[in-house]
C-alpha positions as CSV (number, residue, x, y, z in Angstrom):
1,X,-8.7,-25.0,31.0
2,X,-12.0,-23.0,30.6
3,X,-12.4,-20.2,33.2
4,X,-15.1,-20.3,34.2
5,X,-15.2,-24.1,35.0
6,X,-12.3,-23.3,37.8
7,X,-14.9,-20.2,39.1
8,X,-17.4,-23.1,39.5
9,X,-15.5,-25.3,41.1
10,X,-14.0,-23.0,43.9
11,X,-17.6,-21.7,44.3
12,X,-18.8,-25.5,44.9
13,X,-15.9,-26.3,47.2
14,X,-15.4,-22.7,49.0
15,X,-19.5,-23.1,49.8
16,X,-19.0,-26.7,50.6
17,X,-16.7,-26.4,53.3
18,X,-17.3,-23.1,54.7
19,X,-20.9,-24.7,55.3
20,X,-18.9,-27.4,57.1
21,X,-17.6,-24.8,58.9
22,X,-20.4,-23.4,60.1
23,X,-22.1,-26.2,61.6
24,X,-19.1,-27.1,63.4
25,X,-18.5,-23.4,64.7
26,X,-22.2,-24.1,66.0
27,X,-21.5,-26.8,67.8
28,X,-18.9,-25.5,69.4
29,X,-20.7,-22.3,70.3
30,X,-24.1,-23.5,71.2
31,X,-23.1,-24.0,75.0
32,X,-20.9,-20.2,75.1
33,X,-24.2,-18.3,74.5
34,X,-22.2,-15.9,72.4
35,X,-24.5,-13.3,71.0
36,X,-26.3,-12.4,68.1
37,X,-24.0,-10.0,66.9
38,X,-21.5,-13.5,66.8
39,X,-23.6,-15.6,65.2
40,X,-24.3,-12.6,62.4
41,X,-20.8,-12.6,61.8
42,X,-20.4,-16.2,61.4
43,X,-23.3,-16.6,58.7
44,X,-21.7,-13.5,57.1
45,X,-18.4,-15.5,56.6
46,X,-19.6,-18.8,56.1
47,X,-22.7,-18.1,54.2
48,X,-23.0,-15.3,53.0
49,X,-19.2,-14.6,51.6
50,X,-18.8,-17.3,49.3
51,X,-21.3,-16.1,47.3
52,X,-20.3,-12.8,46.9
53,X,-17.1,-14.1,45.9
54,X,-18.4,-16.2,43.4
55,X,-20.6,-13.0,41.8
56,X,-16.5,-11.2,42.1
57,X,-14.9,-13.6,40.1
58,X,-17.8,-14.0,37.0
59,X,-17.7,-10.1,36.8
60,X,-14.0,-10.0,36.6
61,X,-11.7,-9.1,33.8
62,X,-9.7,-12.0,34.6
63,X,-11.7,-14.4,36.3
64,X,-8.8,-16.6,37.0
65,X,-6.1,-14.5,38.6
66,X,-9.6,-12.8,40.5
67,X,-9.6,-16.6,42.1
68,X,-6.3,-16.8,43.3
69,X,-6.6,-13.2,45.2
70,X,-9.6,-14.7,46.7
71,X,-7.9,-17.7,48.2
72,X,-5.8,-15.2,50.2
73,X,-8.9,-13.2,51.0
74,X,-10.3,-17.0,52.1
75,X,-6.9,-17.4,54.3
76,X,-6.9,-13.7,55.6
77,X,-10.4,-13.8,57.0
78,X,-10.4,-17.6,58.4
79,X,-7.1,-16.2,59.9
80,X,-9.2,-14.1,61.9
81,X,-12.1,-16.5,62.3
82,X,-9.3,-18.5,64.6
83,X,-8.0,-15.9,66.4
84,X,-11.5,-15.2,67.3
85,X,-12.7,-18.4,68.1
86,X,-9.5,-18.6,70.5
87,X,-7.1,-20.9,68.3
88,X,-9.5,-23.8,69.0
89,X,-7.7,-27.1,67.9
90,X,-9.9,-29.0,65.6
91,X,-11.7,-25.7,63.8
92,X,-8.5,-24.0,63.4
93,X,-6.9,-27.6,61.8
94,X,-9.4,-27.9,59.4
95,X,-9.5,-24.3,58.6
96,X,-6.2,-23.9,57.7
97,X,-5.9,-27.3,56.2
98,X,-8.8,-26.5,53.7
99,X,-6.7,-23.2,52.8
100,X,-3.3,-25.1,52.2
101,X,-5.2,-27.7,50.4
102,X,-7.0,-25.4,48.1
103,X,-3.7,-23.2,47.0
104,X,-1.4,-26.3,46.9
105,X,-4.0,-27.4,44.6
106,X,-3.8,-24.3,42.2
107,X,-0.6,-23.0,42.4
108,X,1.2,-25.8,44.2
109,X,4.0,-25.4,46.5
110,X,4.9,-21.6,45.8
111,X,1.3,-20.5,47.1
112,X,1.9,-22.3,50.6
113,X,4.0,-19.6,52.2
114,X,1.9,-16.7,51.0
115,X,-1.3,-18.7,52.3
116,X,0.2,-18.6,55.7
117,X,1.2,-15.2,55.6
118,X,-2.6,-14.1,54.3
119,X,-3.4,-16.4,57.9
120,X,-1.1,-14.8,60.2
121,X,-2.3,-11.1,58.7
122,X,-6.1,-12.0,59.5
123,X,-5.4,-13.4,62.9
124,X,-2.9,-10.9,64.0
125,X,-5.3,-8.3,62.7
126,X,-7.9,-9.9,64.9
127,X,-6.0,-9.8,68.0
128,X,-4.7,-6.3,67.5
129,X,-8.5,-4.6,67.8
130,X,-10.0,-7.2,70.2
131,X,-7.0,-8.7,71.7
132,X,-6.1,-12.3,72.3
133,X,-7.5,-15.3,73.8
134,X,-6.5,-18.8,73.6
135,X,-8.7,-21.8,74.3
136,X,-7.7,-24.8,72.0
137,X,-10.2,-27.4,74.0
138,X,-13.1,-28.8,71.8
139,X,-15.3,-31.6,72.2
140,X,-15.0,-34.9,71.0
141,X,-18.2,-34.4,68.9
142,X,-17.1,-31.1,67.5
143,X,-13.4,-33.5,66.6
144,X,-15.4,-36.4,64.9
145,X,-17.3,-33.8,62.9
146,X,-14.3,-31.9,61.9
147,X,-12.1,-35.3,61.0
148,X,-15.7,-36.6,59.1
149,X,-15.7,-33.0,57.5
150,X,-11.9,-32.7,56.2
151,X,-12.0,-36.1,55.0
152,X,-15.1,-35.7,52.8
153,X,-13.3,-32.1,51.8
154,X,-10.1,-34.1,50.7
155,X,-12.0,-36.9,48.9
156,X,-14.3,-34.1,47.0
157,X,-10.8,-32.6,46.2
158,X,-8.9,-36.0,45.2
159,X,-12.5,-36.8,43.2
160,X,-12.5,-33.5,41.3
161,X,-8.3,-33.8,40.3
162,X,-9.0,-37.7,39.1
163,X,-12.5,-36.2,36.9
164,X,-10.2,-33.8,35.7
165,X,-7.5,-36.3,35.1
166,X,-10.0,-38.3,32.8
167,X,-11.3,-35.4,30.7
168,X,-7.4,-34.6,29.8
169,X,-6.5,-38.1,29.2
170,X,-9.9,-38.3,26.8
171,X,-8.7,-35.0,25.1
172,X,-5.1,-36.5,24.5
173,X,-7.0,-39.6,23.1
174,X,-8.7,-37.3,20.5
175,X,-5.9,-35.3,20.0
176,X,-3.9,-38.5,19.0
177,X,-6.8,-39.1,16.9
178,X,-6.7,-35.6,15.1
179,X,-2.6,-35.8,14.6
180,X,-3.1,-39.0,13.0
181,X,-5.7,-37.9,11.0
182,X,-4.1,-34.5,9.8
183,X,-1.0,-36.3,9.5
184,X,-2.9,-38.4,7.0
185,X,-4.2,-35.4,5.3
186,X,-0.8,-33.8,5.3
187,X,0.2,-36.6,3.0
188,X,-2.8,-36.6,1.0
189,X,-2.4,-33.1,0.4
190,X,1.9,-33.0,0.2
191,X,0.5,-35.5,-3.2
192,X,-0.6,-32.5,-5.0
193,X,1.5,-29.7,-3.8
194,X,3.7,-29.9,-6.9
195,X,0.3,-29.5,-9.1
196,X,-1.1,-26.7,-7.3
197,X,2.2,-24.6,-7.4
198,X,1.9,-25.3,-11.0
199,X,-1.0,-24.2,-11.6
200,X,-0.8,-21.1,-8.7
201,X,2.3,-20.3,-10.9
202,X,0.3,-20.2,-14.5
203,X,-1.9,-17.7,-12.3
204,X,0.3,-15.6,-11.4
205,X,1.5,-15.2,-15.3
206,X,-2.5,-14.6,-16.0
207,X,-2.8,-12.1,-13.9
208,X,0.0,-10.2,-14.9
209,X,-0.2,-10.6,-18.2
210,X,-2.4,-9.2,-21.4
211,X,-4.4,-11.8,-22.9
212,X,-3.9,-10.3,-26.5
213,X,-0.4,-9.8,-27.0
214,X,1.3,-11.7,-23.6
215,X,2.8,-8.3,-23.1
216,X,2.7,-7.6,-19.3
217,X,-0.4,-5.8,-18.8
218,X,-0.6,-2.5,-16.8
219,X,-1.4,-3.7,-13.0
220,X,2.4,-5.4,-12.9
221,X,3.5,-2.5,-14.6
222,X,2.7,-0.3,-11.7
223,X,4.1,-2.5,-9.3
224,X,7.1,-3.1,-11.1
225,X,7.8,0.2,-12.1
226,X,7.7,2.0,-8.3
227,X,10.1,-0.9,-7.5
228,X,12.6,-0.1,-10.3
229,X,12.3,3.5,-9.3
230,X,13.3,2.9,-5.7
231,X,16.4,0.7,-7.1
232,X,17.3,3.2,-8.9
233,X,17.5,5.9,-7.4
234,X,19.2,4.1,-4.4
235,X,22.3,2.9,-6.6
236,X,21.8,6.0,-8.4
237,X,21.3,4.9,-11.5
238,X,18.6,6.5,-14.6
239,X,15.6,5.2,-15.6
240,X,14.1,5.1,-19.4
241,X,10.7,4.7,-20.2
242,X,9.5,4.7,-23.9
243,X,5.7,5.6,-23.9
244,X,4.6,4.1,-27.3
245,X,1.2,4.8,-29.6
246,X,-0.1,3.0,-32.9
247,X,-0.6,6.0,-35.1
248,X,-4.2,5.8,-36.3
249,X,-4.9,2.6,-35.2
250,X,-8.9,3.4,-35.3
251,X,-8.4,4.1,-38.2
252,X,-6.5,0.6,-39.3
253,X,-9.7,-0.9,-36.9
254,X,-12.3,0.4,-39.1
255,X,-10.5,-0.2,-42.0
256,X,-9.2,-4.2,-41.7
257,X,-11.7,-5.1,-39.2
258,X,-10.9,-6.0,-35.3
259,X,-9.6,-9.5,-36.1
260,X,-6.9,-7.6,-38.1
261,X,-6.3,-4.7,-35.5
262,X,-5.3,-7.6,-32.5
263,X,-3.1,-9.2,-35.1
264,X,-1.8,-5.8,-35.7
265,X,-1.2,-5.1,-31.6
266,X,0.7,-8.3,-31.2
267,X,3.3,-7.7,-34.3
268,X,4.2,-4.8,-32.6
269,X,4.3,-6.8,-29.1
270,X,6.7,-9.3,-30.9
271,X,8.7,-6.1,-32.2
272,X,9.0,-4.7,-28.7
273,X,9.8,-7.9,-26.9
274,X,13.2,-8.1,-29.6
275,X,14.7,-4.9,-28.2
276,X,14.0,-5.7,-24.3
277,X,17.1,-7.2,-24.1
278,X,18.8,-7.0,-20.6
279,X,16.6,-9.2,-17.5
280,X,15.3,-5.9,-15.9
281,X,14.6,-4.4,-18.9
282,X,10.5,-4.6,-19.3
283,X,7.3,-4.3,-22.1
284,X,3.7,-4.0,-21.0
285,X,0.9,-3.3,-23.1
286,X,-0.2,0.2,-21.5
287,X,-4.0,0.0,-22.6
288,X,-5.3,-0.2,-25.8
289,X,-3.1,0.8,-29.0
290,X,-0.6,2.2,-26.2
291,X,2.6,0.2,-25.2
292,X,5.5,1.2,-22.4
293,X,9.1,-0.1,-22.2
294,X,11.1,0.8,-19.1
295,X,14.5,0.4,-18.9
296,X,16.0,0.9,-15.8
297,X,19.9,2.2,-15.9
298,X,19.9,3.3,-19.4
299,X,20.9,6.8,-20.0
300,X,18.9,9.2,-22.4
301,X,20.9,8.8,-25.2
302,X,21.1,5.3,-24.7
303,X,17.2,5.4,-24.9
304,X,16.8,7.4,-27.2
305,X,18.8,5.5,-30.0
306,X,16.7,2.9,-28.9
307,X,12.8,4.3,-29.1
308,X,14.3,5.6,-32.9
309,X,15.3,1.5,-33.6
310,X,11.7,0.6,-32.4
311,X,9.9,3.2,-34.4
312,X,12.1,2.4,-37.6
313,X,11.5,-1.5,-37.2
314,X,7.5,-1.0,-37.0
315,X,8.5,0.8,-40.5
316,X,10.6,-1.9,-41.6
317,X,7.5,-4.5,-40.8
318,X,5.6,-2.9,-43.6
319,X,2.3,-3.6,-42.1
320,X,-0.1,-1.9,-45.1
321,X,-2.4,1.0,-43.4
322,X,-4.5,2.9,-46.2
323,X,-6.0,5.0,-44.0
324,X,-2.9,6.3,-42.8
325,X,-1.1,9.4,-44.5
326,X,2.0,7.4,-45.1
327,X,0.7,4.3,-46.3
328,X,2.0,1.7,-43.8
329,X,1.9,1.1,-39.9
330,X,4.0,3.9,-37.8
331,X,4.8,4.7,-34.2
332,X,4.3,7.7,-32.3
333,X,7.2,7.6,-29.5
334,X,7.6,9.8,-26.2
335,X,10.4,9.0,-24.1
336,X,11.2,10.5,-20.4
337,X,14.0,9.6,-18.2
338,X,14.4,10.2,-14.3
339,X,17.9,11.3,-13.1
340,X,19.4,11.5,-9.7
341,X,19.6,15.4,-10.4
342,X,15.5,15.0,-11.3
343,X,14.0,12.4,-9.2
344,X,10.2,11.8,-10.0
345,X,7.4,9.8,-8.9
346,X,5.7,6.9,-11.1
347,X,2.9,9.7,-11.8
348,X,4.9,12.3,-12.7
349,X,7.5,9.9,-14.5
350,X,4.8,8.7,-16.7
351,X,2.6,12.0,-17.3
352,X,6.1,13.3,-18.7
353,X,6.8,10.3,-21.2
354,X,3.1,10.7,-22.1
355,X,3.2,14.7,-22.4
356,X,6.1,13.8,-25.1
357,X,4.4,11.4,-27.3
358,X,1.5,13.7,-27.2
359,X,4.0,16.4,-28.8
360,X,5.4,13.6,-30.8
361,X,1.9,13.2,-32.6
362,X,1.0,16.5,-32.9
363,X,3.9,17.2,-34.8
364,X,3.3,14.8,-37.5
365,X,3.4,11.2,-35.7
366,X,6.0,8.6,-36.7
367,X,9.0,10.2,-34.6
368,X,10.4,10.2,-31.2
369,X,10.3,13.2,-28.7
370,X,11.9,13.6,-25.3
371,X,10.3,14.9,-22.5
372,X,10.6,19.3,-21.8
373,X,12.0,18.3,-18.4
374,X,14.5,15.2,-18.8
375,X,17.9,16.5,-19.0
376,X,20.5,15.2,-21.4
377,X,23.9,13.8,-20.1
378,X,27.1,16.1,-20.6
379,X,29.0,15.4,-23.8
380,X,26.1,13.3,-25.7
381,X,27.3,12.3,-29.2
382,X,26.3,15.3,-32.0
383,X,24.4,12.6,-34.0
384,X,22.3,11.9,-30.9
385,X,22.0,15.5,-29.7
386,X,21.6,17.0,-33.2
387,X,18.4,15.1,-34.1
388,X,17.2,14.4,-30.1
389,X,14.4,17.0,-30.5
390,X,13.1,17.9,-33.7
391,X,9.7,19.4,-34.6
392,X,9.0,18.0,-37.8
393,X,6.2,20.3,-40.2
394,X,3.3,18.2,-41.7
395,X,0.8,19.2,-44.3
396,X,-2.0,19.3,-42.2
397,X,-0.8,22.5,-39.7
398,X,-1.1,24.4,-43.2
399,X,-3.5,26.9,-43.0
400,X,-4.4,27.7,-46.7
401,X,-2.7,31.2,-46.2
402,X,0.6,31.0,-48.2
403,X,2.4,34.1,-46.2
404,X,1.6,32.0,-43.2
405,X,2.7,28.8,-43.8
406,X,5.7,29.9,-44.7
407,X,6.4,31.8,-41.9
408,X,5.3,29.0,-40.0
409,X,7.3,26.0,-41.5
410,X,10.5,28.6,-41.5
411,X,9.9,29.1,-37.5
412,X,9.8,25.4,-37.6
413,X,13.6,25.1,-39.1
414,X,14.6,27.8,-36.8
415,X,13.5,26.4,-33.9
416,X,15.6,23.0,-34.7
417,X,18.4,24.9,-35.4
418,X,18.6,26.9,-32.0
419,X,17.5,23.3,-30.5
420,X,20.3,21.5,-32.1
421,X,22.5,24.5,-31.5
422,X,21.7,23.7,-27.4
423,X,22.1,20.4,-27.4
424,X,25.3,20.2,-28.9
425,X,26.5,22.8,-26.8
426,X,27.5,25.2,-29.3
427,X,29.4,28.4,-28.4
428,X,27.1,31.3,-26.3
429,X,27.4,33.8,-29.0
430,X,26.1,31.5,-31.7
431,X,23.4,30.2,-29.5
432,X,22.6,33.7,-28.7
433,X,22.3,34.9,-32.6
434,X,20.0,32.0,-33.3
435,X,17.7,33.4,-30.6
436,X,17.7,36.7,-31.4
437,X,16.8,35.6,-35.5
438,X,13.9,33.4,-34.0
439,X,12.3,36.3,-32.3
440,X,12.9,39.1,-34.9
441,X,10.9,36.4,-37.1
442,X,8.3,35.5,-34.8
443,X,7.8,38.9,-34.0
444,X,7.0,40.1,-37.3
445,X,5.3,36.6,-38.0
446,X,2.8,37.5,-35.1
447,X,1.9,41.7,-36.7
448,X,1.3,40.0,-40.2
449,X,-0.7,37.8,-39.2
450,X,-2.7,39.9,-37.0
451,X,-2.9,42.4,-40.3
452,X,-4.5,39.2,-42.3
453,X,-6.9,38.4,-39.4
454,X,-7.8,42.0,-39.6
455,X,-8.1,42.1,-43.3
456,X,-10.4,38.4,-43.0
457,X,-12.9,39.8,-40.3
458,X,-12.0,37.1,-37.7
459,X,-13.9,38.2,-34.6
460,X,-11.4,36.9,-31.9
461,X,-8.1,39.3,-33.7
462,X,-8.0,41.5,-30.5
463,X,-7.5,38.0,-27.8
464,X,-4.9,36.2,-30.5
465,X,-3.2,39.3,-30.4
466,X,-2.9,39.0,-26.2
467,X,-1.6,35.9,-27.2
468,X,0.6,36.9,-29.2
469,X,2.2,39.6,-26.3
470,X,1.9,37.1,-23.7
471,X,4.2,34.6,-26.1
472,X,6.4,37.6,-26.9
473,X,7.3,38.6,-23.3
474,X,7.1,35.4,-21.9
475,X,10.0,34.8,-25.1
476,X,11.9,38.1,-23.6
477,X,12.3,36.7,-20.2
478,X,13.4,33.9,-20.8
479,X,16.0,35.0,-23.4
480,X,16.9,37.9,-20.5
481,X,17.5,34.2,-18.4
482,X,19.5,33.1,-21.0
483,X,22.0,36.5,-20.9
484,X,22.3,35.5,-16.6
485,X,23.3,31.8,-18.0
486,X,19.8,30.6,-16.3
487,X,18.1,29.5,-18.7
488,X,17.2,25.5,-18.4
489,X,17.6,23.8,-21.4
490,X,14.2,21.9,-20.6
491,X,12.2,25.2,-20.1
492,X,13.7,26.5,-23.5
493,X,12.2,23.6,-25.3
494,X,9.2,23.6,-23.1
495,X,8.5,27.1,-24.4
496,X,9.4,26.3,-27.8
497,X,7.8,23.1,-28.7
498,X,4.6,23.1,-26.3
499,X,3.3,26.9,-25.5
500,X,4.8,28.2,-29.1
501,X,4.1,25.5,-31.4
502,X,1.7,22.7,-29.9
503,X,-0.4,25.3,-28.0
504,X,-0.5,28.3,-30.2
505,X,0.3,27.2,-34.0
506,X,-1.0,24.2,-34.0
507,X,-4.0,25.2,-31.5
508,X,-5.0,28.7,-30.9
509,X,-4.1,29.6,-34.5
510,X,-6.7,26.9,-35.9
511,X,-9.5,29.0,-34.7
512,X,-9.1,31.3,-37.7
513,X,-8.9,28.7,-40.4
514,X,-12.1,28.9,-41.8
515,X,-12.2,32.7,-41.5
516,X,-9.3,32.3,-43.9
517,X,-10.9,30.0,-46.5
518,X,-14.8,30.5,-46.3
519,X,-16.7,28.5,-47.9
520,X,-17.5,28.8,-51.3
521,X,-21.3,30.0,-52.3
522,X,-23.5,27.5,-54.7
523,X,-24.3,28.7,-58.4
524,X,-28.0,29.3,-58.4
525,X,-30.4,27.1,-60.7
């Protein structure tokens, strides 16, 4: 029902009969001289309050439950109006039925007794500040114009409830009509549901896939990935993810042509899809050359055997790549697990796996490398352990100095040995000796090579030489760790394989290359 209508209507009908009201107060007045101050407060009520109500209930916040406080205002102050005009028969009769009528009307049967209680309050209110007076008699004209005046009220009533009756039965009539037609519809459109899940289905697959390869591209990733991570770490299980990268793939693009690159990408996709085996197990194409496989519950053994099956069967596919230093298509692999004992976000999950295949290319491409912080599981098989982290010496560290490659590609040896020595939890003493050979040698690696900087007029000898003592008593605290059995077996490698080798051999150390080998002056013609 519209508001405001039912503001309208009480407005029309409130204005109506208090009018009626009026006149017949008049009449019944006009021979009691009763003063202006009497006839003032009779337009007030009759006149000049239904408007004011009206203006109430359009202003209010809730216009209807505004209109049904009114209607015991209405029966509060006609309450009064009879006790004032002495309980006279016919006005107080068609006062109160007008009141009755009207909340019967709204709120049926339930408003009746509070009607009469709003009644009583007004009249007894009345009588308490100007006492009481009872004279029921009227005349016989003010009677016939009260009886013509609450029959017109109950036929305006009776008039309004049957217009009101015929605009519901004309709204069921359309809303018949609108249920048949969207039952119609319903059917017409139950036809094609099958279709339309179809092809919202195929959708779904496009928008989570890669176009190229088919792979799941890296927006499902994301979501799929948090979700594993939760799972896992609820039931308390690890979670493997092998970050994968073509090795020279712009390379292979210039070479072959793009055509031949996308072919390229999706022989590996096919490769990759063959080793995710188990239902949660997942591949995505991570952008570009890059590819991801997670694999949630596997341990990083487990993994690992499995990122060194994938990188061997891109081998065995013997895809020819000229431009590459091997001949053939290669992997670069980093691989990171999450443990209950080292929880990580999807950022900090990923930027690990990607720190290691970063490490895995800059030491020569084609391998697998673990991640500085994932921790191996107690007891790991020796032929896991032994070759789990390797740094593998390419010809293209070499410097051109022979004294320094050699000392660099025997610190390379050494460092796998005290790795493997770790990993396969070889006794303290023996782990201890290996560390104590590595920085003997790296020691008197670091003062020859500062005496060939020296000797070659590099400019920046002084700062690699800070390096150098930075390296060398960052190197004594930790092996001081290792004496207090501190000493984290991902910060050892951390040290070793990043800030020593990626950083500074394979870095810092390149600044001096061409100070080592100038160029060569031009005969003169």
């Amino acid at each position: 029902m519209n508001k405001l209508w039912l503001v309208r209507i009480h407005h029309r009908m409130r204005s109506a009969s208090f009018v009626l009201l009026f006149i017949a107060s008049a009449m019944h007045l006009t021979d009691k001289n009763p003063g202006l101050l009497a006839w003032g407060l009779l337009a007030a009520l009759f006149l000049v309050y239904p408007q004011l109500q009206y203006w109430r209930s359009l202003r209010a916040a809730d216009s209807v439950k505004t209109e049904m406080d009114n209607l015991l205002v209405d029966a509060a102050l006609l309450g009064a109006y009879m006790a004032a005009m002495g309980f006279a028969v016919w006005l107080s009769f068609s006062a109160l039925l007008g009141i009755l009528t009207n909340m019967a009307t709204n709120r049926g049967c339930r408003g009746v007794p509070a009607v009469l209680l709003a009644t009583l309050a007004g009249a007894g209110l009345w009588i308490a500040i100007n006492g009481f007076t009872f004279s029921p008699q009227t005349s016989w004209q003010v009677m016939v114009f009260c009886l013509a005046g609450v029959s017109y009220y109950l036929v305006a009533v009776g008039h309004i409830g049957f217009t009101r009756n015929q605009h519901l039965r004309q709204i069921r009539k359309q809303l018949q009509v609108r249920k048949a037609e969207l039952i119609q519809a319903n059917q017409a459109l139950n036809g094609h549901l099958h279709e339309i899940e179809a092809l919202h289905q195929q959708l779904r697959e496009h928008a989570n896939r890669d176009a190229l390869t088919a792979l799941y591209n890296r927006r499902y990733l994301d979501i799929t990935l948090e979700r594993e991570r939760l799972s896992c770490l609820r039931e308390s299980r690890p979670l493997a993810l092998i970050m994968m990268d073509v090795d020279h793939f712009k390379r292979y693009n210039d070479h072959y042509g793009h055509q031949a690159g996308d072919q390229c990408l999706i022989a590996v996709a096919k490769l990759l899809q063959t080793h995710a085996k188990r239902a949660n197990d997942l591949v995505a194409r991570y952008g570009g050359e890059e590819f991801l496989l997670m694999l949630p519950g596997m341990d990083v053994a487990s993994a690992y055997v499995l990122a060194q099956e994938v990188c061997h069967g891109i081998e065995a596919l013997a895809i020819a790549h000229e431009s590459s230093p091997i001949g053939h298509l290669t992997l670069s692999i980093g691989l990171a697990v999450m443990t209950q004992d080292d929880p990580k976000d999807v950022a900090s999950l990923l930027r690990a796996a990607d720190e290691a295949l970063y490490l895995a290319k800059r030491s020569g491409r084609n391998q697998v490398h673990l991640a500085a912080q994932t921790h191996l599981p107690t007891g790991a098989a020796p032929q896991v352990t032994a070759h789990l982290m390797q740094l593998v010496w390419h010809p293209s560290y070499a410097c051109g100095q022979s004294d320094l490659d050699a000392h660099h590609t025997d610190m390379f040896a050494q460092i796998n040995t005290l790795l493997a020595a770790v990993l396969c939890n070889r006794p303290v003493n023996e782990v201890a000796a290996c560390i104590d050979t590595l920085i003997d040698d790296v020691t008197r690696h670091f003062a020859e090579e500062e005496k060939i900087l020296q000797q070659a007029g590099f400019p920046a000898v002084q700062a690699h030489a800070e390096q150098h003592r930075e390296l060398l008593d960052h190197a004594a605290y930790l092996v001081e760790r290792f004496k207090r059995h501190d000493l984290d077996t991902g910060e050892l490698f951390q040290f070793l394989a990043t800030d020593l080798v990626a950083r500074h051999m394979l870095g810092a150390d390149r600044a001096f290359f061409s100070h080592l080998n100038p160029p060569q002056a031009q005969p003169q013609t």
